[in-house]
C-alpha beads as a LAMMPS data file, in Angstrom:
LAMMPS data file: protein, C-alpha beads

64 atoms
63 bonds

1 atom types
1 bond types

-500.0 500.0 xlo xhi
-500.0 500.0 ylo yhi
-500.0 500.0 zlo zhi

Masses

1 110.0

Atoms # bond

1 1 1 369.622 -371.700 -407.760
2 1 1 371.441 -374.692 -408.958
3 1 1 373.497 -374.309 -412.185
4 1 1 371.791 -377.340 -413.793
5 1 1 368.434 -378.587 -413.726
6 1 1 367.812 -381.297 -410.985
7 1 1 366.270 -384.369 -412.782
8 1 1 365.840 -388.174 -412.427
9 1 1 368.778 -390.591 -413.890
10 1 1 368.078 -392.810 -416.565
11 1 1 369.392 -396.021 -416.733
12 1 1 369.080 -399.457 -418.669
13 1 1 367.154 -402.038 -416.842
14 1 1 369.185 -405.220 -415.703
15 1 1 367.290 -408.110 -417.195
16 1 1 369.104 -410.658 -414.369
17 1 1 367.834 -408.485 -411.331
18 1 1 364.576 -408.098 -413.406
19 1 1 364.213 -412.401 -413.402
20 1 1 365.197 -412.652 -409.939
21 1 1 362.498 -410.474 -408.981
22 1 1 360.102 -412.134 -411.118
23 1 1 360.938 -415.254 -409.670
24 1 1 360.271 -413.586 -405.890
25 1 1 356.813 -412.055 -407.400
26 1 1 358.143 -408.585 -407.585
27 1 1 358.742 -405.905 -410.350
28 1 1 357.612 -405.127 -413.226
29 1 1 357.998 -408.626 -414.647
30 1 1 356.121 -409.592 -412.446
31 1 1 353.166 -407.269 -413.276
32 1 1 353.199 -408.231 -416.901
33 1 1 353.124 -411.884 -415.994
34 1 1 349.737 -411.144 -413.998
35 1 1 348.616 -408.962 -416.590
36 1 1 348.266 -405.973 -414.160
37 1 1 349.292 -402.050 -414.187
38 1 1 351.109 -400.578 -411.355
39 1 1 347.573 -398.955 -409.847
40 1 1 346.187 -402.307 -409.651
41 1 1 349.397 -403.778 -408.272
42 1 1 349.672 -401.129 -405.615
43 1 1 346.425 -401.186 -404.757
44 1 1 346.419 -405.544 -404.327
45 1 1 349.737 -405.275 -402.095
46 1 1 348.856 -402.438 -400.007
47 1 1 347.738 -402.921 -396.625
48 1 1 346.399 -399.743 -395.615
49 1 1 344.355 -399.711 -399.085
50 1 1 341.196 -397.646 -398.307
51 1 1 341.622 -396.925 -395.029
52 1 1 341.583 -392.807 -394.640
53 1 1 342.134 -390.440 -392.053
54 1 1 342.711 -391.319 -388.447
55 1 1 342.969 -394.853 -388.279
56 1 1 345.182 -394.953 -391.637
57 1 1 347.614 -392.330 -389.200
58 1 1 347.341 -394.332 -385.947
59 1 1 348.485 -397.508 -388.583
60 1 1 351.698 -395.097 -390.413
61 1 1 352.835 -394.650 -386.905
62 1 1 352.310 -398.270 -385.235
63 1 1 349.451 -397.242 -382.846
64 1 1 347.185 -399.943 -382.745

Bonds

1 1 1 2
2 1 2 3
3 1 3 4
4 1 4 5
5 1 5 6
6 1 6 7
7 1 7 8
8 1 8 9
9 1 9 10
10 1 10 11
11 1 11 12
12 1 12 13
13 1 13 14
14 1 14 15
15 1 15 16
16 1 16 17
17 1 17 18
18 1 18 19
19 1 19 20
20 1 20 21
21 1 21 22
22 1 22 23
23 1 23 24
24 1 24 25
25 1 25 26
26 1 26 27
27 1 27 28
28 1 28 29
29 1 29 30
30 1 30 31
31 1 31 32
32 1 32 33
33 1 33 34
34 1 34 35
35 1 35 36
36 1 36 37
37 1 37 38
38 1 38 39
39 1 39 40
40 1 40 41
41 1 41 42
42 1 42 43
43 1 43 44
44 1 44 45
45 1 45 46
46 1 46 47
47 1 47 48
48 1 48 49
49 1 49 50
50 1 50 51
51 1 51 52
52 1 52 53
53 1 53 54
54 1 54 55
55 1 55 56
56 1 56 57
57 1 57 58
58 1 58 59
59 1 59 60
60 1 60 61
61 1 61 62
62 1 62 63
63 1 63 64
């Protein structure tokens, strides 16, 4: 076992990378501006969004 606990690092957010992304239509900024949450923002950019099993695999691994 580890002598510390693993966790996630915190930081501050960079409001300058935060605009650029805006400005690009990504981040979080982004998502405010559009007045979504990050399920419906996932869910609008994803390509493979409902599509299960099989075909969804055959897609992951570039077998069309």
């Amino acid at each position: 076992m580890a002598k510390k606990d693993r966790r996630i690092p915190e930081h501050a957010p960079n409001p300058k990378r935060a605009e650029a992304k805006k400005k690009r239509g990504k981040g979080t900024l982004a998502m405010e501006e559009r007045k979504m949450d990050q399920a419906a923002w996932c869910q609008l950019h994803d390509p493979l969004y409902q599509i299960k099993g099989q075909e969804r695999h055959k897609r992951m691994q570039g077998v069309r």
